[in-house]
C-alpha positions as CSV (number, residue, x, y, z in Angstrom):
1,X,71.8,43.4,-10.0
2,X,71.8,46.7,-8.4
3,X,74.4,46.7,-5.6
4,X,74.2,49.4,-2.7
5,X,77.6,50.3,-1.0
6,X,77.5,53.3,1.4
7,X,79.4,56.4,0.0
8,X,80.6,54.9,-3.2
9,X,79.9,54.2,-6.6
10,X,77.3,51.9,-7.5
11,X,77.5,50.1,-10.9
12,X,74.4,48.2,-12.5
13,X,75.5,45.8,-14.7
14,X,72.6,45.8,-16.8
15,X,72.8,49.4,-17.9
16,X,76.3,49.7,-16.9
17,X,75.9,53.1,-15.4
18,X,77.0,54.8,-12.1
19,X,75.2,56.3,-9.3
20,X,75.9,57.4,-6.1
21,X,73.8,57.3,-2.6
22,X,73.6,59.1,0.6
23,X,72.2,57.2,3.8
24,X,69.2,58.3,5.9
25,X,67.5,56.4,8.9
26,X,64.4,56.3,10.4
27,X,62.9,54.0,13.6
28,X,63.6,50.6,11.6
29,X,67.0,51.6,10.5
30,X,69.7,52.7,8.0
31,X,68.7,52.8,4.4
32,X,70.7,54.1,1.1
33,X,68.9,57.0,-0.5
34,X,69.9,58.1,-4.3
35,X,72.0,61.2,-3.8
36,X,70.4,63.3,-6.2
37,X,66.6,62.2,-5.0
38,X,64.3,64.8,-3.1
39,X,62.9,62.1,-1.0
40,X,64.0,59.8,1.7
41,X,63.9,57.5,3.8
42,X,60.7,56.4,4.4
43,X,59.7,56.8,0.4
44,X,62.8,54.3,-0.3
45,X,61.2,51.9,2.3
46,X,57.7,52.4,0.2
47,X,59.4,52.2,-3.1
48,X,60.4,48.7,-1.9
49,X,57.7,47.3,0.1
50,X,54.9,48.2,-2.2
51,X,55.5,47.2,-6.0
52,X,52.0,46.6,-6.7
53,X,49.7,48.5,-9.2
54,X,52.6,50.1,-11.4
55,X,50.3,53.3,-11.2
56,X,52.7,55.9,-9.1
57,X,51.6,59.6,-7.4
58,X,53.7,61.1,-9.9
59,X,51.2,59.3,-12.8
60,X,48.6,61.6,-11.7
61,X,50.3,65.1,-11.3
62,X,47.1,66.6,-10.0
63,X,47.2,64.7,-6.4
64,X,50.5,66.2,-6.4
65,X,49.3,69.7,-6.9
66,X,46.8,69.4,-4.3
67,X,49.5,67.6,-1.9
68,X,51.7,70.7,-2.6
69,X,48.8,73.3,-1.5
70,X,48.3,70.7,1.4
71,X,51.8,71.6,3.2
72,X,51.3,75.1,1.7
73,X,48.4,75.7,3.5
74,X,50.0,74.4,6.4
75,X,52.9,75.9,6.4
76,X,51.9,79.6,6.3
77,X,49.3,78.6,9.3
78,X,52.1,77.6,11.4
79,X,54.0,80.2,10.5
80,X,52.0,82.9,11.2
81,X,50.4,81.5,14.2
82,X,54.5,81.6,15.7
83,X,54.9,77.4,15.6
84,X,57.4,77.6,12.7
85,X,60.2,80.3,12.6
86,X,59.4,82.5,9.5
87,X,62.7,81.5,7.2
88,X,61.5,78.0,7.3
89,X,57.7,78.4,7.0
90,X,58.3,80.8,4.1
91,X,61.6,78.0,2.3
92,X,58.7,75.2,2.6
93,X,56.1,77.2,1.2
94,X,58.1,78.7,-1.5
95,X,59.3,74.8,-2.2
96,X,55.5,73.5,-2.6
97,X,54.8,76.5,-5.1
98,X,57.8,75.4,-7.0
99,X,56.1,71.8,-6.5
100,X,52.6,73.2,-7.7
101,X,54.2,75.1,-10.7
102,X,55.6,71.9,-12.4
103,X,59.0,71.5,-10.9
104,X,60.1,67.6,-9.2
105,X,57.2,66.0,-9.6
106,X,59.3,62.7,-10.8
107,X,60.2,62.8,-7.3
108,X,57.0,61.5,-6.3
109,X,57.6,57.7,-7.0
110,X,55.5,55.6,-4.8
111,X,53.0,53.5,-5.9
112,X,49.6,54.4,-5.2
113,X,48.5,50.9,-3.8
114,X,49.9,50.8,-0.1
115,X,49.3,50.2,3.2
116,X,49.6,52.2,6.2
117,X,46.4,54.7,5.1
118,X,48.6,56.8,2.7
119,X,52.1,57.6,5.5
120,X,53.5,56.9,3.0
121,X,52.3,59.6,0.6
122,X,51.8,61.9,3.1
123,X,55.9,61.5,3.9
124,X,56.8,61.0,0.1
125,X,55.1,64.9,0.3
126,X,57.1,65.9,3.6
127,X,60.7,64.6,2.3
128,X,60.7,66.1,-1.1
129,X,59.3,69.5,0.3
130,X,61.8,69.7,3.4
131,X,64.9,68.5,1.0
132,X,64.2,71.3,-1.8
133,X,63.3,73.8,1.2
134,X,67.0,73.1,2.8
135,X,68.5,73.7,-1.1
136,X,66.5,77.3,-0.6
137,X,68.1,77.7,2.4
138,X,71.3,77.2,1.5
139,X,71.6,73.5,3.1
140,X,72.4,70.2,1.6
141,X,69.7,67.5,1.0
142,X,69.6,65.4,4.3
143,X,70.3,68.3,6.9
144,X,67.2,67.5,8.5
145,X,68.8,69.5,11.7
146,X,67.5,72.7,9.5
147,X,64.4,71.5,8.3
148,X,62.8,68.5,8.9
149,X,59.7,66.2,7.0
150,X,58.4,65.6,10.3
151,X,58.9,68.5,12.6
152,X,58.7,71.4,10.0
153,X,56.7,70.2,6.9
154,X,54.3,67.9,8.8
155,X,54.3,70.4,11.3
156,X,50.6,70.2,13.3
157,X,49.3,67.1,10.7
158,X,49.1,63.7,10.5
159,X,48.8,61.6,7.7
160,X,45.4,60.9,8.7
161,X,44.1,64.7,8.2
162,X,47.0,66.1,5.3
163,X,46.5,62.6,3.3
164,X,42.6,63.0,2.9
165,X,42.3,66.5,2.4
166,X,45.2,66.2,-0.6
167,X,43.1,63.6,-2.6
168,X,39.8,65.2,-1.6
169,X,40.9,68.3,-3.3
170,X,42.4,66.1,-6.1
171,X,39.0,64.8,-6.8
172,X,37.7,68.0,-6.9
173,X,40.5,70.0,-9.9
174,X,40.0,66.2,-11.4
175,X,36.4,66.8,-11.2
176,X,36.5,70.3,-13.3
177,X,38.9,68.2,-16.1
178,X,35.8,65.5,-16.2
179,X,33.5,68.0,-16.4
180,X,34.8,69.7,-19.5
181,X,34.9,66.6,-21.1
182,X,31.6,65.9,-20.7
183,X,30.5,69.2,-21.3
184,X,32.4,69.0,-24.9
185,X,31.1,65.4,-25.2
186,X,27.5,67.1,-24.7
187,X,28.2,69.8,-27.0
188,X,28.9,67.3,-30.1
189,X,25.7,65.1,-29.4
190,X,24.1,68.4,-29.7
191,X,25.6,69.5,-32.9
192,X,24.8,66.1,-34.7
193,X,21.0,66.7,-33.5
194,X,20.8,70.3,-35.2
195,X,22.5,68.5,-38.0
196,X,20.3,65.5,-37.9
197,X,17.0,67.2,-37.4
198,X,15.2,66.9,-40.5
199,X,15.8,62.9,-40.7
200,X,13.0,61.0,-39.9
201,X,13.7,57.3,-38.7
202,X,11.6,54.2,-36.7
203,X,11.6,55.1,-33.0
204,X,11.8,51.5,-31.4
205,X,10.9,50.2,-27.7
206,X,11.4,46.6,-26.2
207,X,14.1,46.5,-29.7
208,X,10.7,46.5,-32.1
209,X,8.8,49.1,-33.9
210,X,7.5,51.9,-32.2
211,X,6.3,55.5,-33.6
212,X,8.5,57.6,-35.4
213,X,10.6,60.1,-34.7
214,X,13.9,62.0,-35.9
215,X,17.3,61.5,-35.5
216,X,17.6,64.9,-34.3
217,X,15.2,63.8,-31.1
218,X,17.8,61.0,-30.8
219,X,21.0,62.9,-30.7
220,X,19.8,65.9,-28.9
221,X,18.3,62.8,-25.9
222,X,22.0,61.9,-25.6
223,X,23.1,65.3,-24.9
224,X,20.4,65.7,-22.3
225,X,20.5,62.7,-20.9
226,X,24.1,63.4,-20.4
227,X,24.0,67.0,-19.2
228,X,22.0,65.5,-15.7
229,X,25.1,64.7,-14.9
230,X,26.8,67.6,-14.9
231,X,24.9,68.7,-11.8
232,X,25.6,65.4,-10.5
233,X,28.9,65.6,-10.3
234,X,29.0,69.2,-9.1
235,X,27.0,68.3,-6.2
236,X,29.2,65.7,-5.0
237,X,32.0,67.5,-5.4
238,X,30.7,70.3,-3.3
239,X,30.9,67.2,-0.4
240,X,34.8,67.1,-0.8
241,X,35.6,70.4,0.5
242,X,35.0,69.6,3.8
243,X,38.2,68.9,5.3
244,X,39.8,67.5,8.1
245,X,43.1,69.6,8.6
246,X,43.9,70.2,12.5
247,X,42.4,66.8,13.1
248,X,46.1,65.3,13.5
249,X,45.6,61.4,14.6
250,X,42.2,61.3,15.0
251,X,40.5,64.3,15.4
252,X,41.5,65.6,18.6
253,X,44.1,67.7,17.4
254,X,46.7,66.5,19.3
255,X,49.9,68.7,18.7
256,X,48.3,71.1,16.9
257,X,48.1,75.0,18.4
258,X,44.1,76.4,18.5
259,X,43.3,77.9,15.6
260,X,45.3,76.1,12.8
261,X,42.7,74.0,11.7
262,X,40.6,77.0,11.0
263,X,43.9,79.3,9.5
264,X,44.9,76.1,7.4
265,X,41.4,75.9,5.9
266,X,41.6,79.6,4.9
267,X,45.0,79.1,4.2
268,X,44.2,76.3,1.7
269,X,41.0,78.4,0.2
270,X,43.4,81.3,-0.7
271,X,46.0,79.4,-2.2
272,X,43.9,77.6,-4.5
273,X,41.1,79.5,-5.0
274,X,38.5,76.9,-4.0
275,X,36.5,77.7,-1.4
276,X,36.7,74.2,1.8
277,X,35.3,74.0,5.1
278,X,36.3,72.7,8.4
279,X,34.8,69.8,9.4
280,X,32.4,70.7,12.3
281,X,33.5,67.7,14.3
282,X,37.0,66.5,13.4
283,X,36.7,63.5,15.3
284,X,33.6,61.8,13.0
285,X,35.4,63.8,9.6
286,X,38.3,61.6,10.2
287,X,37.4,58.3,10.2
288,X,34.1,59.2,7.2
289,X,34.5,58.3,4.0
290,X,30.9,58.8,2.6
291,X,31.9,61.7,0.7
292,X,34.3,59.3,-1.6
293,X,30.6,57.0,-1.4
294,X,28.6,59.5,-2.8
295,X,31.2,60.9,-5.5
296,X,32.1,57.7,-6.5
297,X,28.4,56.7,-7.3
298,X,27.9,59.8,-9.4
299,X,31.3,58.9,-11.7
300,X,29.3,55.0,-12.2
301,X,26.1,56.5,-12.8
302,X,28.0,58.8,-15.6
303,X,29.3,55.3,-16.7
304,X,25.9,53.6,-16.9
305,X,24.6,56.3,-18.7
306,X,27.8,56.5,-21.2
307,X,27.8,53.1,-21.6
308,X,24.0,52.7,-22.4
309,X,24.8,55.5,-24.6
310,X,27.5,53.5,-27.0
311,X,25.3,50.3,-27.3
312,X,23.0,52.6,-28.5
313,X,25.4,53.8,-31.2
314,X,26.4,50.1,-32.0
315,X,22.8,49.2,-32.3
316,X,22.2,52.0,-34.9
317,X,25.6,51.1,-36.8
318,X,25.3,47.5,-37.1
319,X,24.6,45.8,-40.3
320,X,26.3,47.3,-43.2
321,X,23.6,44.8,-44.9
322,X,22.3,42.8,-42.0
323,X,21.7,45.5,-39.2
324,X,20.1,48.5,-38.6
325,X,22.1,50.8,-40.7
326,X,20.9,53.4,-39.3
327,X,24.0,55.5,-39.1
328,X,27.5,55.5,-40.1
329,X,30.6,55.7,-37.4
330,X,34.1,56.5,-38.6
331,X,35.9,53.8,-39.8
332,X,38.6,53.5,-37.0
333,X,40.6,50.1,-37.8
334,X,40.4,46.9,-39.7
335,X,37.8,44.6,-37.8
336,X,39.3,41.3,-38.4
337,X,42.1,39.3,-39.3
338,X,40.4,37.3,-41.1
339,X,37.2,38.6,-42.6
340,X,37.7,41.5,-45.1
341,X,36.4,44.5,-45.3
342,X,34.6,44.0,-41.8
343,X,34.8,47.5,-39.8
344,X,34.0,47.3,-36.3
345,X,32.7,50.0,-33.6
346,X,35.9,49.8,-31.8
347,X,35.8,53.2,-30.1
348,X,31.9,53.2,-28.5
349,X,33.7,49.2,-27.4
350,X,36.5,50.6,-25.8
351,X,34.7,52.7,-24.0
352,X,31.8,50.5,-23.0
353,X,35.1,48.8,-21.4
354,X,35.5,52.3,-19.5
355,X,32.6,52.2,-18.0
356,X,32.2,48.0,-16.8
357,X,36.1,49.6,-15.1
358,X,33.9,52.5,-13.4
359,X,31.7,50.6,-12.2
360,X,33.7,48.0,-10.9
361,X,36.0,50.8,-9.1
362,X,32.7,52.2,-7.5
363,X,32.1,48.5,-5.9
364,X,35.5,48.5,-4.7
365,X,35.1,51.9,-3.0
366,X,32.0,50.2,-1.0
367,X,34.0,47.5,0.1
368,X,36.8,49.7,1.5
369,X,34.3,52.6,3.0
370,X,33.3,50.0,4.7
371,X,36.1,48.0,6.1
372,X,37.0,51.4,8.4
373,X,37.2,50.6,11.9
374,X,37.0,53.2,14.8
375,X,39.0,56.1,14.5
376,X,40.5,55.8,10.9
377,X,40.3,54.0,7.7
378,X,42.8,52.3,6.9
379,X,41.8,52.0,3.2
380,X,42.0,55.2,1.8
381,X,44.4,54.5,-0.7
382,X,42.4,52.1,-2.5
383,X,39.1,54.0,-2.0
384,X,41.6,57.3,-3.7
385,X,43.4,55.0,-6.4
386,X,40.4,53.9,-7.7
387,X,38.4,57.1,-7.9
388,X,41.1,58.9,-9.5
389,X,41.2,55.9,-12.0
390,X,37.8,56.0,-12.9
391,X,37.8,59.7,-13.4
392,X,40.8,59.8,-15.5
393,X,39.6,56.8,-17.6
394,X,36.3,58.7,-18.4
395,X,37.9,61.6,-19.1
396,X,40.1,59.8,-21.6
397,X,37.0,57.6,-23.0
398,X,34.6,60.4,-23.7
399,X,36.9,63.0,-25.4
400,X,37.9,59.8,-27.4
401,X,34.0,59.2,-28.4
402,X,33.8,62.9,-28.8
403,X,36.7,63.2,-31.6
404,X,37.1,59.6,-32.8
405,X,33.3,58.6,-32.8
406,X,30.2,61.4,-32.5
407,X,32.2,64.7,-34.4
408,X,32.3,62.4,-37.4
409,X,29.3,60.2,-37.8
410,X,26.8,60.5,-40.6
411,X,23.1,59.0,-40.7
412,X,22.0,56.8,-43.6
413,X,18.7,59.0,-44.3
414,X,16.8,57.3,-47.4
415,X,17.3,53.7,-45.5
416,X,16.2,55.3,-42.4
417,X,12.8,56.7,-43.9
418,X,12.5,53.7,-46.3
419,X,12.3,51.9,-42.5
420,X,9.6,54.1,-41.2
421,X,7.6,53.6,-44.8
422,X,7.6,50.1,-44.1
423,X,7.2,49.8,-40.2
424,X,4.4,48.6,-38.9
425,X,5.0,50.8,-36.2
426,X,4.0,54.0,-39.1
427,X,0.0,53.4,-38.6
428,X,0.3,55.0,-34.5
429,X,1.6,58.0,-36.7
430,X,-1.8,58.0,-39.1
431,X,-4.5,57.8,-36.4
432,X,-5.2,61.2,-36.1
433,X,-5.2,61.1,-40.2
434,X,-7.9,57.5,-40.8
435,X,-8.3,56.2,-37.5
436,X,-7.4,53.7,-34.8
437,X,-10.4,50.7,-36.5
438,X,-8.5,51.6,-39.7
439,X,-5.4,51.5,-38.2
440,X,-5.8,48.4,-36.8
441,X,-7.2,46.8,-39.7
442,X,-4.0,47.8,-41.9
443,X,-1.9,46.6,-39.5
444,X,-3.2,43.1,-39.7
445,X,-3.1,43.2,-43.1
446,X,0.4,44.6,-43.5
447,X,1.7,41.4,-40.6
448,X,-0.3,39.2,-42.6
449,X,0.8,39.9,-46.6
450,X,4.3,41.7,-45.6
451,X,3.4,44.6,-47.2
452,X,4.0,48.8,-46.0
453,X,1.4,50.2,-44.2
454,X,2.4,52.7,-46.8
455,X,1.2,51.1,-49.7
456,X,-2.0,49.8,-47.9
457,X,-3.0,53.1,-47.1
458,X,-2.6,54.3,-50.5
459,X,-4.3,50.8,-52.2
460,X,-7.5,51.4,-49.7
461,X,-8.0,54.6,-50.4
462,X,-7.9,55.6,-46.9
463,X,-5.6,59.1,-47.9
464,X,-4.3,60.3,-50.7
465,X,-0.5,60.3,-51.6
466,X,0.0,63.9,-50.9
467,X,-1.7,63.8,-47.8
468,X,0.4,60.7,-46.9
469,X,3.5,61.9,-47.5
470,X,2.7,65.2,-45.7
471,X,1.3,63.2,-42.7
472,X,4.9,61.5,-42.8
473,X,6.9,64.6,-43.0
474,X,8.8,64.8,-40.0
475,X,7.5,67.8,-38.4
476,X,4.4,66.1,-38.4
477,X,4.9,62.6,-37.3
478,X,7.3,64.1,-34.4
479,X,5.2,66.8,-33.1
480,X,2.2,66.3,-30.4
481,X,-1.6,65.5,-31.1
482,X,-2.4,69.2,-30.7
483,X,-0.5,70.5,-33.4
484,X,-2.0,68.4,-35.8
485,X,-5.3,69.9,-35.5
């Protein structure tokens, strides 16, 4: 058990080591801080009420980042609109650089499920900043008197305008990380098309025959399919930079000077080279939340589409003997533990798994976009935990298709046209060639005997084997009516 004794050495008997504490206080009271720690108080009180998800700010160092440019931005608006005096506008901006550059950001411990709509957060971000700004100063952690989390870092905010626009703008740099991995994921469907583009295979509908086509067609529809997104996503990112800052408590601006809200926004473009814009009304912008809405239902329909996607490659995969067969995905793991030799598709599975997550995070998101009442939402943090879940899960799932799963599958070509040679489904491909009353007529006879429409055609004379095979070529059975004439 840890012990906490003010101004002395603490001992935990588990790990038998030593540490030391310093003691801050805030309206409810007294509480010991880690000497060494860049936050406080009121991040001690959250690092003890809320041990609930196990997923901490500092597990995604992007919100971070974007909290950093948040107090930046901030910051340099008060300072040069004469709120803060210049040597601690400039020690609290040159602290969030430091914060933005890499440095303390295991000083950003609490866990991401809270209450309070993200105070918490928002003064995790004020007490780190104002401690390392006093060490730039000169001061020791805790001399408040010279720069404090509430009167100098938080300075014209409120956790209801800083704590939105931080994980707005972390959706959006976490947008441009999902974006490259789908635009990489696209690029590898793509190169297995020109790769497979010569390889002709049954086309199927309703899970039966259809008409042929190649497995080119097939790959390069993934890649297309997918790319919609892309455009998707962009536009409902472009919603996020709409920001709040100035707002304060609920939109009025309470305690903030004219003009910051429109000098933080610029401030906050500058710094990191996004381009946001102030709300037009600050009083509707605060309490809104259909921005997380609509981005949130672009990441699931990514996810249908990327799930829909791997059962696809499952489909195509499954036999050796007693499936389609249709292609080969890289061996990954042993299937079983007790059948040998059995290889599953682990890796479209996993993330399948990814995407039923998604999807569930984009219902949650509903639930607490609507649970706001009046002035403010209380449940932000959940809508803002589970967003950046489900885009850091599908980035993680698709560059793990991309490198463990597309870049190395192969296609089973002879069983794939020997398929299409014994479909039923081949005859659509030879009515321009003998006709539909002859088409229909082998058809029949091919369900009836279980014999290729291949075969047929040749036994009733209806073309001759060169002509068959060149009908069945793939250029041919893939292209349209008119080039056939």
């Amino acid at each position: 058990m840890l012990i906490f004794v003010k101004n002395h050495t603490v001992t935990n008997d588990f790990y038998m080591s030593e540490q030391k504490f310093r003691v801050e206080s805030d309206l409810i009271g007294e509480l010991q801080v880690p000497i060494d720690a860049y936050y406080g108080v009121q991040t001690q009180r959250a690092i003890n009420n809320y041990k609930i998800s196990n997923t901490r700010m500092c597990d995604y160092p992007e919100y971070i980042i974007a909290m950093a440019y948040v107090k930046m931005a901030a910051a340099a608006a008060n300072t040069e609109l004469g709120v803060l005096d210049k040597k601690i506008g400039d020690a609290i901006v040159a602290a969030c650089k430091e914060i933005v550059d890499g440095k303390l950001w295991d000083q950003f411990p609490v866990d991401m499920m809270q209450g309070g709509a993200g105070t918490s957060v928002n003064m995790n971000a004020n007490e780190v900043i104002a401690n390392r700004a006093l060490e730039l100063m000169g001061h020791q952690k805790g001399e408040y008197q010279f720069c404090s989390p509430n009167d100098h870092v938080n300075c014209a905010q409120s956790t209801n305008d800083a704590y939105p626009t931080a994980f707005r703008y972390t959706f959006v740099r976490m947008n441009k990380h999902l974006e490259k991995a789908l635009r990489d994921l696209i690029a590898a469907f793509r190169a297995k098309g020109e790769e497979f583009k010569d390889i002709i295979k049954m086309g199927r509908t309703q899970l039966q025959d259809a008409v042929p086509m190649t497995s080119g067609q097939e790959f390069n529809a993934f890649a297309n399919n997918l790319e919609e997104e892309l455009a998707n996503l962009n536009r409902n990112a472009v919603l996020l930079k709409e920001i709040n800052m100035g707002g304060t408590a609920i939109g009025t601006g309470l305690n903030a000077v004219p003009g910051f809200a429109e000098l933080c926004t610029k401030h906050m473009s500058e710094f990191t080279g996004d381009s946001f814009e102030k709300a037009p009304d600050l009083v509707e912008a605060t309490p809104d939340t259909g921005a997380y809405v609509s981005y949130s239902a672009a990441l699931k329909r990514l996810a249908v589409k990327l799930s829909k996607t791997c059962n696809d490659l499952r489909l195509m995969a499954s036999g050796p003997r007693c499936g389609l067969h249709e292609i080969n995905l890289p061996a990954m793991a042993p299937g079983s533990s007790i059948m040998p030799g059995k290889v599953n598709p682990v890796i479209p599975e996993v993330t399948n798994q990814v995407c039923f997550k998604v999807i569930g995070n984009d219902t949650a998101v509903c639930f607490a976009a609507e649970a706001g009442q009046l002035q403010l939402n209380v449940m932000e943090p959940v809508i803002a935990e589970c967003i950046l879940e489900s885009q850091t899960w599908l980035i993680n799932a698709m560059n793990t298709l991309r490198t463990k799963c597309v870049d190395g599958i192969t296609v089973n070509a002879e069983h794939c046209y020997d398929m299409v040679k014994n479909s039923i489904g081949i005859v659509t491909a030879l009515n321009p060639y003998i006709g539909y009353k002859n088409s229909t007529k082998v058809a029949k006879e091919a369900l009836q005997t279980g014999r290729s429409v291949y075969d047929l055609v040749l036994e009733h004379g209806l073309m001759t084997k060169e002509k068959l095979d060149e009908a069945l070529d793939p250029k041919a059975m893939t292209a349209s009516h008119e080039l056939l004439k």
